[in-house]
Backbone as JSON, one array per atom type, in Angstrom:
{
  "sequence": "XXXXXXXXXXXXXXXXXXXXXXXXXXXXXXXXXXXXXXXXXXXXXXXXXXXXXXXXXXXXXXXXXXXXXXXXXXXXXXXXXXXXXXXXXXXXXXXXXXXXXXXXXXXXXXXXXXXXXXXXXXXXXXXXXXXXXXXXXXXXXXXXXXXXXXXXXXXXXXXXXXXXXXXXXXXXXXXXXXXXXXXXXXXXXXXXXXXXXXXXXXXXXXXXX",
  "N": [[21.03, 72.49, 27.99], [22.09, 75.64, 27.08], [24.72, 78.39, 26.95], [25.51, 79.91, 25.86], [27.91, 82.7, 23.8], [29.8, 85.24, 24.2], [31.29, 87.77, 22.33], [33.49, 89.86, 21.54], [33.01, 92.45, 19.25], [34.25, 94.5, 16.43], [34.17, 97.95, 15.72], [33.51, 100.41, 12.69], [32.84, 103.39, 13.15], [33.21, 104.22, 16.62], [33.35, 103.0, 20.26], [34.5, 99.2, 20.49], [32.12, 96.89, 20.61], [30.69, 94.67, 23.3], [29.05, 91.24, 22.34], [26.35, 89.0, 22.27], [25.57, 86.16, 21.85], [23.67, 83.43, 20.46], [21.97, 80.71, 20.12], [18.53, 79.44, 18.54], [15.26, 77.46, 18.77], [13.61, 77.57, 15.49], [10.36, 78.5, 13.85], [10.35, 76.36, 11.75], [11.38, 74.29, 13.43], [14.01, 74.43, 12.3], [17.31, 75.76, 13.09], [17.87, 79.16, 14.72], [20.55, 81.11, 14.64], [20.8, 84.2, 16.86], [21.73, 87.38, 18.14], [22.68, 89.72, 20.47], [23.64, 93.3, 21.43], [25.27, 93.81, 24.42], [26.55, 95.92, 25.59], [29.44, 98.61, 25.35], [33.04, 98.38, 25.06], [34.05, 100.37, 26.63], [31.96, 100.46, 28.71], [32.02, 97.86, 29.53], [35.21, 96.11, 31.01], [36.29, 93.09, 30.11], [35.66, 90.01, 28.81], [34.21, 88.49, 31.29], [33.09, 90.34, 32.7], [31.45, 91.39, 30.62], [30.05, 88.93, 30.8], [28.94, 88.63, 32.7], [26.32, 90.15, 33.33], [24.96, 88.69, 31.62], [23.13, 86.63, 33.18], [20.09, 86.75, 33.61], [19.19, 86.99, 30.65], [20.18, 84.55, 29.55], [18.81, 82.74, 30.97], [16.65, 83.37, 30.15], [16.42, 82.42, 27.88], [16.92, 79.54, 28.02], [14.81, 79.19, 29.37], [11.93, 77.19, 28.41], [13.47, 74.14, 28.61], [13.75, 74.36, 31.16], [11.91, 74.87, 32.86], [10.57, 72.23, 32.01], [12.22, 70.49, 33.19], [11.86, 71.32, 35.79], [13.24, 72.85, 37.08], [13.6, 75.85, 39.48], [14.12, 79.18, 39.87], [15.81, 81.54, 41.59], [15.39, 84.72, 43.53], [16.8, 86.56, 42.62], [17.87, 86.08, 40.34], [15.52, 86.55, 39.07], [15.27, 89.14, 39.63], [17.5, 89.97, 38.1], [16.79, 88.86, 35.36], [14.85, 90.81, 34.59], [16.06, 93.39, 34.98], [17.21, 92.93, 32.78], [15.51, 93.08, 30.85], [13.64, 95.36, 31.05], [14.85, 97.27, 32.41], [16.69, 98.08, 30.72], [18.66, 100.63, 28.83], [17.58, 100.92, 26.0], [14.86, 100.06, 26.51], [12.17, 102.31, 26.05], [10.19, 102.53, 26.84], [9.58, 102.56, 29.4], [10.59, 105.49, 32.0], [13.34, 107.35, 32.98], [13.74, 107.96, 35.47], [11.89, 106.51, 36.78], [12.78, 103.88, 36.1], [15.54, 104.26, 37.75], [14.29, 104.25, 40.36], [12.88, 101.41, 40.65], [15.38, 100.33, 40.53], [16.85, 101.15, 42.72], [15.14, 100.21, 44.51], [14.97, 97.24, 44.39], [17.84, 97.07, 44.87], [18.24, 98.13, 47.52], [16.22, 96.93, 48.93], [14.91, 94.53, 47.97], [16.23, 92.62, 46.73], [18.65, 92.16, 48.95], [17.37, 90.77, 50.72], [15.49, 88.62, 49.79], [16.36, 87.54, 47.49], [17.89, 85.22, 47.55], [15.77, 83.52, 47.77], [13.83, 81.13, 46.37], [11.41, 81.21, 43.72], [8.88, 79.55, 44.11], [9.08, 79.74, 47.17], [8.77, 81.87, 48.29], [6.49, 83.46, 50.26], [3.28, 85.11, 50.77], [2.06, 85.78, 53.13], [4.91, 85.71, 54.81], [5.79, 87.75, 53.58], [4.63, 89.72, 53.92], [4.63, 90.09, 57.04], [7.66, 91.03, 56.83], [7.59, 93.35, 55.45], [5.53, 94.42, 57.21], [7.48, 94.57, 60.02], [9.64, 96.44, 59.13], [11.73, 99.5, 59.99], [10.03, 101.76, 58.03], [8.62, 104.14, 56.62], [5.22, 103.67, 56.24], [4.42, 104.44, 53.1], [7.05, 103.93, 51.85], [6.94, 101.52, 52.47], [4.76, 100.13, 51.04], [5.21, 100.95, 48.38], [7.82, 99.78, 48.19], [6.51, 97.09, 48.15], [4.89, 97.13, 46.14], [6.79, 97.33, 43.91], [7.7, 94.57, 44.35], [5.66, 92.98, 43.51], [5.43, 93.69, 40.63], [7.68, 92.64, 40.07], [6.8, 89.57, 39.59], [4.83, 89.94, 38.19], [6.17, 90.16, 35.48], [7.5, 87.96, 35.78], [5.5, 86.11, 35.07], [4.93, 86.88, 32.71], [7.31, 86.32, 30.83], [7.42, 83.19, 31.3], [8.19, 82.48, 33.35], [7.7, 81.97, 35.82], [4.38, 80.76, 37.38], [3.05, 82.57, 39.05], [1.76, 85.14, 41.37], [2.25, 85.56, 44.15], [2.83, 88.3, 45.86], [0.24, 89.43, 45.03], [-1.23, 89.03, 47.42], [-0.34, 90.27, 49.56], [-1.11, 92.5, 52.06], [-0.73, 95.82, 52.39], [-0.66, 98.92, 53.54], [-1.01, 102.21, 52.07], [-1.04, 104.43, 54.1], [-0.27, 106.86, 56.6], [1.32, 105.14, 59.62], [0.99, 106.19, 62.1], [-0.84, 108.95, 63.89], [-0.09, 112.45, 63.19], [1.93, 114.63, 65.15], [-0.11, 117.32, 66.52], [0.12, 120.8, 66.74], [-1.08, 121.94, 69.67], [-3.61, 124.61, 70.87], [-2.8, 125.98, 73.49], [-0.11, 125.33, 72.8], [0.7, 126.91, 70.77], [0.55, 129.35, 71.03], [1.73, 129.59, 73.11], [3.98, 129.37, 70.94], [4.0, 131.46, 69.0], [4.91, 133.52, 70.76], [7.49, 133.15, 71.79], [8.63, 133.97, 69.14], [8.36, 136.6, 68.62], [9.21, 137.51, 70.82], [11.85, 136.85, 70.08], [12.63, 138.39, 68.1], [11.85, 141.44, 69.45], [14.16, 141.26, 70.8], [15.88, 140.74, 68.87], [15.39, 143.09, 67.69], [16.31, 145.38, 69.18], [18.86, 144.66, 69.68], [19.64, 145.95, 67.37], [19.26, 148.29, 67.17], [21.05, 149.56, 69.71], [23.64, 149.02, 68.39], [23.93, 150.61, 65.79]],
  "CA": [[20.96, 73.91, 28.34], [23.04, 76.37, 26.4], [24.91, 79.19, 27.97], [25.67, 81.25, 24.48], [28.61, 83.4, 23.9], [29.94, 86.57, 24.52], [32.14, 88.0, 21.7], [33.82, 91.68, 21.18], [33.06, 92.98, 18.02], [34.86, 95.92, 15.88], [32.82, 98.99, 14.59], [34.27, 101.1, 12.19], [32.4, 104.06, 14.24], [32.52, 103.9, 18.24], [34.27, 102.09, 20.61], [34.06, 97.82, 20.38], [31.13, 96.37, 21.61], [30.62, 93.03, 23.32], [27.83, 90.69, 21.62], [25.88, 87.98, 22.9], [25.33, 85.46, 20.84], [22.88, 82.14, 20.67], [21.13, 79.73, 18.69], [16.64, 79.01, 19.1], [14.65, 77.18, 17.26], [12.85, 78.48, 14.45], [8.85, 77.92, 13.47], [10.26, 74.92, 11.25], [12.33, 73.66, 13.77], [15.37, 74.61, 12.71], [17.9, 76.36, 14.34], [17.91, 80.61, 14.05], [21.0, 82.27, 15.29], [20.42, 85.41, 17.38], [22.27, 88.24, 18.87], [22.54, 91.45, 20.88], [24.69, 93.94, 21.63], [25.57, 94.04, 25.65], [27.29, 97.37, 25.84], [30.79, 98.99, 24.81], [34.08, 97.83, 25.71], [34.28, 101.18, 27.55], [31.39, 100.33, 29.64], [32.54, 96.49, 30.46], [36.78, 96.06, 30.26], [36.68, 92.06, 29.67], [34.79, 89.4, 28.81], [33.89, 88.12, 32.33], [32.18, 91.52, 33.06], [30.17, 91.39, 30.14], [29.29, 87.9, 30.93], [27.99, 89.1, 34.25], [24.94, 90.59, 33.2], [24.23, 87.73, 30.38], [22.3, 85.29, 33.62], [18.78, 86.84, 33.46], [19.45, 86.32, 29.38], [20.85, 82.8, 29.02], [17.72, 81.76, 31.7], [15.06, 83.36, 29.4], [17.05, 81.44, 27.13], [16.47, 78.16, 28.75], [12.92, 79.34, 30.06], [11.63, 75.55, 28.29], [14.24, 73.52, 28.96], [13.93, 74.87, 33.22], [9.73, 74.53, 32.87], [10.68, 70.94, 31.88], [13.1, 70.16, 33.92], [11.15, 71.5, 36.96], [14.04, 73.75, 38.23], [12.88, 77.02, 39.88], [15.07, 80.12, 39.64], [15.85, 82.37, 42.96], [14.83, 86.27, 43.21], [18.02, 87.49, 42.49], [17.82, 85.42, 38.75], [14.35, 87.41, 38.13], [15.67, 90.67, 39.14], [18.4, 89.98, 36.69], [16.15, 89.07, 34.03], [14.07, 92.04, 35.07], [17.1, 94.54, 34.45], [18.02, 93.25, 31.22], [14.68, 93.1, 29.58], [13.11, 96.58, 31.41], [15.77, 98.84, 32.54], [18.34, 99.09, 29.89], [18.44, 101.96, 27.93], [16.74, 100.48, 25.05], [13.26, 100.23, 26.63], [11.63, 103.67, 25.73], [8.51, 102.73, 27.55], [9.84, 103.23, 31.04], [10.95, 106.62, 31.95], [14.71, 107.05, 33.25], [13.55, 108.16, 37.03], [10.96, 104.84, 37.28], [14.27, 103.04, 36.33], [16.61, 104.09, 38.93], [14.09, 103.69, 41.32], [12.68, 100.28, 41.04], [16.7, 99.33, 40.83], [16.98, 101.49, 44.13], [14.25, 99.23, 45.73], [15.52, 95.89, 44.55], [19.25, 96.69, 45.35], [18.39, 98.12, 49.0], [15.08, 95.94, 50.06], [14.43, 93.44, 48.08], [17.42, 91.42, 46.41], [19.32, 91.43, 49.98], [16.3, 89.98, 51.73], [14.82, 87.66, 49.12], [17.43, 86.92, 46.39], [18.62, 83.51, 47.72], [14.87, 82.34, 47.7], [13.96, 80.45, 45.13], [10.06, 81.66, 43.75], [8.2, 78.96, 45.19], [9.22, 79.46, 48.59], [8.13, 83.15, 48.56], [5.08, 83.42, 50.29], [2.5, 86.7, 51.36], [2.41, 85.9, 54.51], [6.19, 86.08, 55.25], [6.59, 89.32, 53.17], [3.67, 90.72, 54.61], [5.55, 90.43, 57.97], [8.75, 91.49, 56.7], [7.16, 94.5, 55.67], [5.22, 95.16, 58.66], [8.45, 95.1, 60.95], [10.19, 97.45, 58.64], [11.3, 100.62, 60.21], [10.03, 102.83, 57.17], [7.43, 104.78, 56.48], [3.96, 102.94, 55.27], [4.48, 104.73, 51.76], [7.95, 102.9, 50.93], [6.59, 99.75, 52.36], [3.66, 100.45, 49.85], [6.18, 100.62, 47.54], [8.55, 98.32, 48.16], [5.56, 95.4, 48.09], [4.64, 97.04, 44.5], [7.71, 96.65, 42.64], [8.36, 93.44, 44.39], [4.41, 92.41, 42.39], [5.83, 94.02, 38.99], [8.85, 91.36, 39.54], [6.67, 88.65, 39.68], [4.12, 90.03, 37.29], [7.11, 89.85, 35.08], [8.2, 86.64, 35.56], [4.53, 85.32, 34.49], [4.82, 87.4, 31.16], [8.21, 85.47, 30.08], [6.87, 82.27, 31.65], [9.51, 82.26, 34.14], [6.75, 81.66, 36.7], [2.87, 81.05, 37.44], [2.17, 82.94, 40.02], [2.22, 86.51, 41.59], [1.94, 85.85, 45.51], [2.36, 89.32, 46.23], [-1.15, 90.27, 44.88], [-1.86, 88.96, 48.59], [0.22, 90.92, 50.7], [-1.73, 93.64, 52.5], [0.36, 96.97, 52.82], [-1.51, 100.37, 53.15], [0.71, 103.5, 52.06], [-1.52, 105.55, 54.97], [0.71, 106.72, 58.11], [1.12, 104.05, 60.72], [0.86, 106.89, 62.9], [-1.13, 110.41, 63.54], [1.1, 113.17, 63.1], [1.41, 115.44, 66.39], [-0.61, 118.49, 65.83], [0.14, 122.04, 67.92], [-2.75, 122.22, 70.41], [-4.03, 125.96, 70.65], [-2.03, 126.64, 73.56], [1.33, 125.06, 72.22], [0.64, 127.31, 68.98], [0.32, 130.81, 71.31], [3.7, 130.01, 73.11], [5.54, 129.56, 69.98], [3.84, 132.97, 68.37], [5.0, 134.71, 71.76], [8.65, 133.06, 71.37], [8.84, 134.27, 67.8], [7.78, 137.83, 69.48], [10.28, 137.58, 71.99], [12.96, 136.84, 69.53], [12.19, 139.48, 66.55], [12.2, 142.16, 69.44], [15.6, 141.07, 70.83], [16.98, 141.42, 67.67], [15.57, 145.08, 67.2], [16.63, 145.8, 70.5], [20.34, 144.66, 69.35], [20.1, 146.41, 66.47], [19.16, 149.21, 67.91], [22.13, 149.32, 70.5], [24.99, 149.37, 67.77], [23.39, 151.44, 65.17]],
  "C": [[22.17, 74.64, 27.77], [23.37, 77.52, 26.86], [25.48, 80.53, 26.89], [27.39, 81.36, 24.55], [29.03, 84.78, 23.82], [31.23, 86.97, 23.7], [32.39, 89.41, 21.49], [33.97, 91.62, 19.76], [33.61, 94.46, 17.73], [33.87, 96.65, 15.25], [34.06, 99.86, 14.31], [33.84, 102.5, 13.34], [32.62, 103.86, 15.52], [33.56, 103.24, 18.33], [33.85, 100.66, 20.14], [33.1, 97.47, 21.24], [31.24, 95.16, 21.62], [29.04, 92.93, 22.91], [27.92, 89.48, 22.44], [25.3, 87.12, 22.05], [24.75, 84.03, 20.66], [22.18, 81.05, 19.74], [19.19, 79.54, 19.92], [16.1, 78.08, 17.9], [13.68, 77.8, 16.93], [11.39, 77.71, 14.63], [9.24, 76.66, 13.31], [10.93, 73.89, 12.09], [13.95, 73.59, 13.89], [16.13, 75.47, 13.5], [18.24, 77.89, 13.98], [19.33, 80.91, 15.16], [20.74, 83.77, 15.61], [21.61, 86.0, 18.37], [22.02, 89.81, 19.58], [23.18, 91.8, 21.86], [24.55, 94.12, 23.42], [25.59, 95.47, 25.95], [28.48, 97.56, 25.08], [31.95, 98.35, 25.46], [34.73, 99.04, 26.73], [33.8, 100.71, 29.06], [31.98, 98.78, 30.3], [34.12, 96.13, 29.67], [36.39, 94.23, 29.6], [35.15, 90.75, 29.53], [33.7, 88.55, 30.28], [33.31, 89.1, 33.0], [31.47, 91.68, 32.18], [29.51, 89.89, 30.23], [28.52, 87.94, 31.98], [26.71, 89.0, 34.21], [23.78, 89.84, 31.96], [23.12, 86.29, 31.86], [20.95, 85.61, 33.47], [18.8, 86.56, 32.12], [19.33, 84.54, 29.24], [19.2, 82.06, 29.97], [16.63, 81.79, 31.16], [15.19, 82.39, 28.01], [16.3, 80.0, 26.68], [15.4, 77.67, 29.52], [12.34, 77.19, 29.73], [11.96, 74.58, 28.45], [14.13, 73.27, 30.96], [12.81, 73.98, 33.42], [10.12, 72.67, 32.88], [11.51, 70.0, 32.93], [12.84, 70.13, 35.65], [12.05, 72.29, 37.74], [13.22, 75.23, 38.36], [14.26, 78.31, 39.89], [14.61, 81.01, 41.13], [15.31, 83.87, 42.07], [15.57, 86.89, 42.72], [18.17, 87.28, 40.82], [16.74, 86.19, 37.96], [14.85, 88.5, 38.52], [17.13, 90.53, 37.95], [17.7, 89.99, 35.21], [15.15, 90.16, 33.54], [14.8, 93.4, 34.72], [17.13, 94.33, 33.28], [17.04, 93.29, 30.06], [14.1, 94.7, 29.9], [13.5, 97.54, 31.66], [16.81, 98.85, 32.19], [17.94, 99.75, 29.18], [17.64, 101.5, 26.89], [15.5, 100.46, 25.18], [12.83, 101.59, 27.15], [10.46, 103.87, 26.92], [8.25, 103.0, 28.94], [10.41, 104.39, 31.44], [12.55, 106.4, 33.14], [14.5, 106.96, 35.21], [13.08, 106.64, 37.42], [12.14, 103.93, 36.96], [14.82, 102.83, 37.29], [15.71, 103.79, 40.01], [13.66, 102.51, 41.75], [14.14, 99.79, 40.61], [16.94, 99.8, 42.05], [15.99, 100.75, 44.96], [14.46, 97.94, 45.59], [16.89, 95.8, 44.85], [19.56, 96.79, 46.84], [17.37, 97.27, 49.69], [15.15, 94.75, 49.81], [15.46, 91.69, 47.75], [18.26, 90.72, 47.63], [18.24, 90.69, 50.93], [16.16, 88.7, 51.01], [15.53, 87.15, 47.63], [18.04, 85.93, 46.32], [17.49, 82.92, 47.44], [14.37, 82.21, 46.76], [11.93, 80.67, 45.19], [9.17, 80.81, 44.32], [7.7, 79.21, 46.96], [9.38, 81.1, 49.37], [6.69, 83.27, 49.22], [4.55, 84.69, 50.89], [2.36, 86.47, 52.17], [3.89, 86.39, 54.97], [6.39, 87.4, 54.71], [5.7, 90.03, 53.87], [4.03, 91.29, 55.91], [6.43, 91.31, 58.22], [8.5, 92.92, 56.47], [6.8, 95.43, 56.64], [6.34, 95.33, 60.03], [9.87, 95.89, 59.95], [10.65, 98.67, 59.1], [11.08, 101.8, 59.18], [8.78, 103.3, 56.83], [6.0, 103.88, 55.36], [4.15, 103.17, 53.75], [5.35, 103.96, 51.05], [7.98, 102.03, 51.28], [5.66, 99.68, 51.13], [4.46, 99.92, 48.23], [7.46, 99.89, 47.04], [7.67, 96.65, 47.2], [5.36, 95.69, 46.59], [5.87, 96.47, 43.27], [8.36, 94.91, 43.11], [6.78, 92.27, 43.54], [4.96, 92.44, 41.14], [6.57, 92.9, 38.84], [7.95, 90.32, 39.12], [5.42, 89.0, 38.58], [5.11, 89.74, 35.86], [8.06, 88.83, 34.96], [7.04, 85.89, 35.37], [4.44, 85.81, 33.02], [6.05, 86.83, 30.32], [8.22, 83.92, 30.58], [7.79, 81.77, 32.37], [8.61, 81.74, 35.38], [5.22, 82.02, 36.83], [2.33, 81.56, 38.0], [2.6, 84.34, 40.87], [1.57, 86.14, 43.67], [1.73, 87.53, 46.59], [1.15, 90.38, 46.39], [-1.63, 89.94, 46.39], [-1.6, 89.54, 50.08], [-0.69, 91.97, 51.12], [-0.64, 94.57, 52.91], [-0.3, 97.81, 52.55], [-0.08, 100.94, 53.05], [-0.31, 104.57, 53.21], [-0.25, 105.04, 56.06], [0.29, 105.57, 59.07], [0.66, 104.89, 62.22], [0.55, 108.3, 62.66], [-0.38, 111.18, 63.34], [0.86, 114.25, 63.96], [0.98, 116.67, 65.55], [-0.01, 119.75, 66.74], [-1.55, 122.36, 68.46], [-2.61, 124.15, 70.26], [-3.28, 126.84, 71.82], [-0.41, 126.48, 73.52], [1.13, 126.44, 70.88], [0.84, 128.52, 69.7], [1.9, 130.83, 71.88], [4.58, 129.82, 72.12], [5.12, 131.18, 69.08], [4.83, 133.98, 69.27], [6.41, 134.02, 71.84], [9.12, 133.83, 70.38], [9.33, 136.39, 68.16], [9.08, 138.36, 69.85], [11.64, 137.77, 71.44], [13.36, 137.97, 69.2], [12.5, 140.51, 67.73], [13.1, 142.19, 70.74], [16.27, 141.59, 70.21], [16.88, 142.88, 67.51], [16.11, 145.93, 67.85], [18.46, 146.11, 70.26], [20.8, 145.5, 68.92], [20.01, 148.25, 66.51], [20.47, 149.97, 68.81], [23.2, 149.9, 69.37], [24.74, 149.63, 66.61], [24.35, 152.4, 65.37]]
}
């Protein structure tokens, strides 16, 4: 298993960027070096901050090597590999809002819940739970359970895993609850408040005129 490297390169233009740097094998077998650019040396000061964000990398890396090996990767390893292939600036095809927010639903729901467990040992029953004692509104359970599918739809498209358990969760986005209405005569005492107010005030205004 190979873990690459992470080297700062000079541009005549721009600040220095760090590079990531690896070997694969080719069609014939042999061996292709490959790279790509992390970020700037603005955005990460040292090498141990741009190595940070190289573990979803180095694992898609080692995707055949894992498969073989039979190790399983936690949630926290696919939302990593999930950031660095879908929401860095480079992928056009997602729009900047749908970005921040499926990273706002895996940094507040789902990574601190389910980021130690390892994909196997995910199951739709337990999230289905976890969901249902949620205190949040049916809609961002709705939504929660979706981008926590995309993850895992996403870890069957780089063959990081076989299986999307979430397609089995049940989560409606309808209210869990009616929403009080004003009966007909709640609705007449707040007209005849309103009333009451409005000619207060004219009354005031009236006065010190």
């Amino acid at each position: 298993m190979q873990q690459g490297s992470v080297i700062r390169e000079h541009r005549k233009l721009g600040p220095d960027v760090w590079c990531f740097r690896w070997w694969e094998s080719g069609p014939n077998g042999n061996r292709v070096h490959r790279r790509i650019v992390l970020g700037t040396a603005e955005q990460m000061r040292d090498a141990s901050s741009a190595r940070q964000i190289t573990v979803g990398l180095v694992k898609a890396i080692n995707t055949t090597d894992i498969r073989l090996a039979g190790i399983s990767m936690t949630l926290a390893q696919l939302a990593d590999h999930f950031h660095q292939r879908e929401l860095g600036r480079s992928n056009g095809r997602i729009s900047y809002s749908t970005k921040k927010a499926y990273q706002g639903y895996l940094n507040k729901w789902i990574v601190p819940r389910w980021g130690g467990c390892l994909l196997p040992n995910i199951k739709a029953v337990e999230v289905e739970l976890w969901l249902g004692n949620l205190e949040r509104a049916a809609g961002t359970c709705c939504k929660i359970r979706n981008v926590m599918s995309v993850l895992f739809n996403h870890a069957r498209r780089y063959d990081l895993y076989d299986r999307n358990p979430i397609q089995w969760v049940r989560q409606s986005a309808k209210r869990r609850r009616t929403p009080e209405v004003l009966s007909a005569v709640t609705a007449d005492d707040y007209f005849c408040v309103r009333e009451s107010i409005a000619h207060a005030h004219a009354s005031f205004l009236a006065l010190h005129v």
